[in-house]
Legacy VTK file of the C-alpha trace (Angstrom):
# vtk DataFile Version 3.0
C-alpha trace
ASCII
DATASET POLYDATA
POINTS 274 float
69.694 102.647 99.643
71.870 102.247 102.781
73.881 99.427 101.745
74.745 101.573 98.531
75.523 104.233 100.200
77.702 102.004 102.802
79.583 100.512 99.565
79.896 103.790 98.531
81.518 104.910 101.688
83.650 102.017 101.820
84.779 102.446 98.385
85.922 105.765 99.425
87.968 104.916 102.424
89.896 102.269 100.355
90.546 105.336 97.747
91.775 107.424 100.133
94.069 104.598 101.640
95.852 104.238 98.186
96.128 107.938 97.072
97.126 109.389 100.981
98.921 106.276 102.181
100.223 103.874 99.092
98.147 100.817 100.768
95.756 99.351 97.836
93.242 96.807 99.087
90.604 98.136 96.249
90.706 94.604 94.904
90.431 92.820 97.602
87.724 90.480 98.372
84.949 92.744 99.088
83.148 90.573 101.861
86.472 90.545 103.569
87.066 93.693 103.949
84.008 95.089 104.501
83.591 92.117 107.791
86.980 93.761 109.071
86.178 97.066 108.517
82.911 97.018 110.210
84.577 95.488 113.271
87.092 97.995 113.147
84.564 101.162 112.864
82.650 99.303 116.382
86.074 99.420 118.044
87.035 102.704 117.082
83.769 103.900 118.131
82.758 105.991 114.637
78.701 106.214 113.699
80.090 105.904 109.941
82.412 105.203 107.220
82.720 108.892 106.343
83.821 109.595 110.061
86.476 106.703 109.661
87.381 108.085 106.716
87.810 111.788 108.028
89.565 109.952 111.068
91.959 107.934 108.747
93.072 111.704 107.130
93.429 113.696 110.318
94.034 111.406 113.143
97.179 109.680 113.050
96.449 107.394 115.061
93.897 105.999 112.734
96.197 104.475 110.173
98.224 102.367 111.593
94.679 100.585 113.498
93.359 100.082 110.158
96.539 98.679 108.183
96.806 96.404 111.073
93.231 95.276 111.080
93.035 94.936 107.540
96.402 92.683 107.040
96.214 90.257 110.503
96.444 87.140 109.650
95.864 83.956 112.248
98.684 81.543 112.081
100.505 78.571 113.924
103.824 76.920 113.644
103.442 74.374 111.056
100.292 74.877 110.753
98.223 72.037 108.066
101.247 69.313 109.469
100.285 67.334 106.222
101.736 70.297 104.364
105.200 70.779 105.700
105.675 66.928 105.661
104.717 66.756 102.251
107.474 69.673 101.482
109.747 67.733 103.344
109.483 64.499 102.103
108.656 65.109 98.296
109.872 69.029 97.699
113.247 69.224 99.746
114.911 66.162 97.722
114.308 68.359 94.540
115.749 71.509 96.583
118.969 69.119 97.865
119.904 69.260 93.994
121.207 73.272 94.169
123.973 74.569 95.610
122.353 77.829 97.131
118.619 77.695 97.200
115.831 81.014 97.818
112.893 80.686 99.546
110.037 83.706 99.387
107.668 83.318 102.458
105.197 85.627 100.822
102.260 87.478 103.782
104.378 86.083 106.476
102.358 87.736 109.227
103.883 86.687 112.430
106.512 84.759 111.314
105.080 81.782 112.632
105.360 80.270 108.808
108.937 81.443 108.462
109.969 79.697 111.383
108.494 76.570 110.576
110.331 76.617 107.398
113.716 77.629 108.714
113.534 74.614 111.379
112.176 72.166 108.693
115.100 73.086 106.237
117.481 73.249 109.345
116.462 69.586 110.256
117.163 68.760 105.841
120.442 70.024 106.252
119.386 72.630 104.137
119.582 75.992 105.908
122.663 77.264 105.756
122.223 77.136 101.820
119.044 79.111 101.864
118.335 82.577 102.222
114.990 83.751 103.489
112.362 86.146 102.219
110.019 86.917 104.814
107.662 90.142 103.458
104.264 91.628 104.414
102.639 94.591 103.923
101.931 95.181 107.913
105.250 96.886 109.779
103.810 95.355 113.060
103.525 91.822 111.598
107.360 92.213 110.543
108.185 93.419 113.818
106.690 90.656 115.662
108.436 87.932 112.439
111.828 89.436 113.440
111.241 89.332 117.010
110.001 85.460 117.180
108.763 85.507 120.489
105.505 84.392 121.340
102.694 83.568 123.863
103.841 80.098 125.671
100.386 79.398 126.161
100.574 78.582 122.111
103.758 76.177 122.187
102.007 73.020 122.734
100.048 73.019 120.061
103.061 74.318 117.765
104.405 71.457 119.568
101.903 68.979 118.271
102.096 70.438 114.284
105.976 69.572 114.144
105.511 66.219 115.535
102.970 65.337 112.919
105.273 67.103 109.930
107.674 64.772 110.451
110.041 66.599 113.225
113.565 64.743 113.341
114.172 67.052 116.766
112.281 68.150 119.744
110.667 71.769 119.179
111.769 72.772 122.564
115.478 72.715 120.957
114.515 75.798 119.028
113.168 78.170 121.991
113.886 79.539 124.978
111.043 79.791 127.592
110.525 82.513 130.144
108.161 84.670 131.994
105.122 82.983 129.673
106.585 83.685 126.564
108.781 81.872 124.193
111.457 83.468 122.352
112.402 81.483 119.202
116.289 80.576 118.440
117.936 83.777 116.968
120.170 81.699 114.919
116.898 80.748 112.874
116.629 84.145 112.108
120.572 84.513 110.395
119.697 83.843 106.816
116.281 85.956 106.739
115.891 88.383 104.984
112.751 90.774 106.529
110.972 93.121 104.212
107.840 95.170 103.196
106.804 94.380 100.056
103.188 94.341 98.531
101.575 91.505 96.449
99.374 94.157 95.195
101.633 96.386 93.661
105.030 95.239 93.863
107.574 94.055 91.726
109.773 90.458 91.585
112.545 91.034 93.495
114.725 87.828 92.863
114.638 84.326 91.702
112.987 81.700 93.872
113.259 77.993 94.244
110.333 78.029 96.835
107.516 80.437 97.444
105.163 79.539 100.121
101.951 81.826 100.311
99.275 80.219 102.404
95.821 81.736 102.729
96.503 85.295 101.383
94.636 84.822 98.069
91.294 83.890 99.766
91.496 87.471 100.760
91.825 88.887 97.068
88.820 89.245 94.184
89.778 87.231 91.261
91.940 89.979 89.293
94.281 90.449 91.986
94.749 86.886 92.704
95.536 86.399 89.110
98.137 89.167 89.654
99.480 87.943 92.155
100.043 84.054 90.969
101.583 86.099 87.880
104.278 87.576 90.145
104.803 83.973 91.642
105.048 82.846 88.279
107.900 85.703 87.769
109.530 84.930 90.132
110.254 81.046 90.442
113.121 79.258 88.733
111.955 76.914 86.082
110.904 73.616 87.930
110.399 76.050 91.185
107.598 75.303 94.185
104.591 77.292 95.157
102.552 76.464 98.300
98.681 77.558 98.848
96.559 77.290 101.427
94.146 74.384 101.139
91.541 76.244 100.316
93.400 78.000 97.719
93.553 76.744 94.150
94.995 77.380 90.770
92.136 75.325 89.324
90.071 79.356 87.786
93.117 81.198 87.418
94.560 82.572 84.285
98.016 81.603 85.543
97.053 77.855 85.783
98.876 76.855 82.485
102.151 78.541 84.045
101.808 75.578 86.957
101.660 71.672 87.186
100.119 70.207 90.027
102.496 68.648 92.006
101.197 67.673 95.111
97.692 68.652 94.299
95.819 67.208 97.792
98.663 69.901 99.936
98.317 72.750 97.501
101.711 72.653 96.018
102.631 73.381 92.917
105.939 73.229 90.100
106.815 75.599 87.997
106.706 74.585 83.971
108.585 75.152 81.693
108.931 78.353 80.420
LINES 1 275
274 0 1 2 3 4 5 6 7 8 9 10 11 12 13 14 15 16 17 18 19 20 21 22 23 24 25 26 27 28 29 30 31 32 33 34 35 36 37 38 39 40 41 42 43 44 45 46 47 48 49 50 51 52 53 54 55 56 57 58 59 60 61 62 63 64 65 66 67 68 69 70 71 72 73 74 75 76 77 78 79 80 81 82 83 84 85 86 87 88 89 90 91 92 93 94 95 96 97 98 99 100 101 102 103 104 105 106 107 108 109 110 111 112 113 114 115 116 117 118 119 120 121 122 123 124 125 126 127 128 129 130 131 132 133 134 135 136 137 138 139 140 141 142 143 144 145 146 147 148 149 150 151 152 153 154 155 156 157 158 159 160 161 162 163 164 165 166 167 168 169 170 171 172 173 174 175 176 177 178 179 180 181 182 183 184 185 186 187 188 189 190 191 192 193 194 195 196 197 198 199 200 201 202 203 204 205 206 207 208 209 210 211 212 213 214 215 216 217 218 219 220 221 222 223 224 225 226 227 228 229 230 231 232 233 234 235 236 237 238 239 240 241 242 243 244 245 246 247 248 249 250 251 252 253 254 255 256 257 258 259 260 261 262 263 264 265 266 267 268 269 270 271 272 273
């Protein structure tokens, strides 16, 4: 009887997140959420999920804690090396063949994704061709993707990820270091494009050639990653890239016919024709 009434509560909260705030995570995965919002109801300090969820209505401090727990996501700088060398040894001779090319860094979190991109497509030759799309449904995770400074304590082993993706350069060519933190070239930041924008209820917004969207959809039931891989679908060229997480798959989707595997062992995918 108390989990159902917990699930209950829970299923409340979420309601009153949509209808009050416009943030949906109803569909996402429901062990997920439940993991963060427990840890978030122990930090706050409430007995229940009713008292979070009269918190979340009349304390506006509440809302912004919760959006925040509920959307951090734990990157690195070329994080999965295998990945970005595979993009840039097999992907970016397919991009080299357009004359203005849009990439969609989709949950971008810190930004520690974008960047990786930007200085991989840099090093291709290919930046100042590109426009970025950096979006997330977290206004502190933007702020901190704009800002690109981080802890230096986490360079090295950004360090170590660009050296195994293939790096023609030296990371340190990209930052600036001081008083322990690292503040990322703002030239890198020139052709983004920074944005809210919500896989869950949002719209296509342009034409891609690349979307990268790594470990997002583990956090989504199967519905809403089915949505979601639609709006990828939407919005790629025909012959356009999608990147996953490696844990991620197409395999159980009902958008798998819209995809060919391309580099199946990296998660990334082509476009087919329409």
């Amino acid at each position: 009887m108390t989990d159902r009434i917990e699930e209950l509560e829970i299923n409340l909260l979420l309601e009153a997140l949509y209808q009050r705030f416009h943030y949906d995570f109803r569909d996402y995965s429901k062990a997920s959420i439940t993991r963060r919002l427990r840890q978030l109801k122990e930090r706050l300090g409430y007995r229940n999920y009713s008292a979070m969820l009269e918190g979340l209505l009349h304390d506006p401090a509440v809302f912004p804690q919760m959006v925040g727990y509920l959307t951090v996501q734990v990157s690195e700088m070329f994080r999965d090396p295998s990945y970005f060398r595979a993009l840039r040894e097999k992907v970016v001779p397919h991009l080299r063949t357009y004359p203005s090319l849009k990439v969609w860094v989709a949950g971008c979190s810190g930004g520690e994704e974008l960047y990786s991109l930007a200085i991989l497509f840099r090093e291709e030759g290919l930046e100042k061709r590109t426009m970025f799309y950096a979006t997330d449904i977290n206004p502190r995770a933007l702020e901190i993707a704009a800002a690109g400074v981080y802890e230096l304590d986490r360079i090295k082993g950004f360090t170590e990820n660009h050296q195994q993706s293939g790096g023609r350069s030296s990371l340190s060519d990209y930052y600036t270091a001081a008083y322990g933190r690292a503040s990322f070239d703002r030239t890198l930041r020139e052709r983004v494009v920074f944005s809210d924008h919500s896989l869950v209820t949002d719209a296509v917004f342009g034409e891609m050639h690349l979307i990268s969207c790594r470990n997002v959809l583990i956090y989504f039931n199967n519905d809403l990653q089915d949505r979601t891989l639609k709006l990828f679908s939407d919005s790629l060229i025909r012959k356009g890239f999608l990147g996953l997480g490696s844990k991620e798959s197409l395999r159980f989707s009902s958008q798998s016919d819209a995809f060919q595997d391309f580099m199946l062992g990296e998660r990334i995918y082509q476009r087919r024709d329409p």
